[in-house]
C-alpha positions as CSV (number, residue, x, y, z in Angstrom):
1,X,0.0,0.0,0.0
2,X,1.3,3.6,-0.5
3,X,-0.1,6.3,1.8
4,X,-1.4,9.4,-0.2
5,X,-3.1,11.7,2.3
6,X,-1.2,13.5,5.4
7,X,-1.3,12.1,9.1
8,X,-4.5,14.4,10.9
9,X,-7.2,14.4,13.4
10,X,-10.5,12.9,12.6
11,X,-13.7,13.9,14.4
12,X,-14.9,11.8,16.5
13,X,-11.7,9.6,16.9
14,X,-9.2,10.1,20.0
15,X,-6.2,9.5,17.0
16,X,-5.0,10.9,14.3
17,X,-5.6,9.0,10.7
18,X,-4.1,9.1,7.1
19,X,-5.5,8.2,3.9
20,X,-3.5,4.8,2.0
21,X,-4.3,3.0,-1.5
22,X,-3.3,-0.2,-2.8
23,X,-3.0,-2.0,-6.2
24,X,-6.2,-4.2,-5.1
25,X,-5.6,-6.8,-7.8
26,X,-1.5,-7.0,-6.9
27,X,-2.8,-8.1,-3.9
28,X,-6.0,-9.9,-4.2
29,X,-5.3,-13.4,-3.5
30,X,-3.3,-12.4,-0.2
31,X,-6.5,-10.7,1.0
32,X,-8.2,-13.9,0.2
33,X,-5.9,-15.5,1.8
34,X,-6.3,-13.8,5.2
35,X,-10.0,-12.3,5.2
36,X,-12.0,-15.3,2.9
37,X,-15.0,-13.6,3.4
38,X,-13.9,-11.3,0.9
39,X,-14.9,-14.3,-1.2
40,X,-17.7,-15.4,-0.4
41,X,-21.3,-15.1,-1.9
42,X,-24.0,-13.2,-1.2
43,X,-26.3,-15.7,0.5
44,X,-23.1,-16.5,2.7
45,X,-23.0,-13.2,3.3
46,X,-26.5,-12.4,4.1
47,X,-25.9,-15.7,6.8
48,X,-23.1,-14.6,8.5
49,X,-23.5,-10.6,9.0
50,X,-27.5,-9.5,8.3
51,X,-29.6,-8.5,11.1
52,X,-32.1,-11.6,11.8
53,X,-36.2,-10.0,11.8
54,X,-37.9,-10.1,14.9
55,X,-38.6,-13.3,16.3
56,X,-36.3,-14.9,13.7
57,X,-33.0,-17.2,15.2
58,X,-29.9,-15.7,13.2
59,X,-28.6,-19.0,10.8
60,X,-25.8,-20.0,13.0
61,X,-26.9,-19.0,16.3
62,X,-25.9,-21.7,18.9
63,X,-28.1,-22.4,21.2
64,X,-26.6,-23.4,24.9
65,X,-27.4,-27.1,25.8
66,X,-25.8,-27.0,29.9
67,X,-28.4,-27.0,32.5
68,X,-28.0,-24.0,35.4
């Protein structure tokens, strides 16, 4: 990545930020390779981070089995 913006103070954040691009497709399998969810499709994503309706169980919600 190669940072194009100057180090400053954003509102709202207790640090300062700067601004970097990158050559996505010079580095497209290595963000595979460490966030695969980059990959995946949109019913997986619609599984894994969409807000559930009321009275609906999220798709991968495990439910305790232990007796108190």
């Amino acid at each position: 990545s190669e940072q194009i913006g100057e180090l400053r103070d954003y509102p709202g954040l207790n640090y300062k930020v700067v601004l970097y691009r990158a050559n996505v497709a010079a580095i497209r399998e290595r963000s595979f390779s460490r966030f695969p969810f980059f990959r995946s499709t949109s019913l997986e994503q619609r599984m894994l981070f969409e807000t559930p309706g009321a009275g609906e169980l999220a798709p991968l919600t495990i439910l305790p089995t232990a007796k108190y």
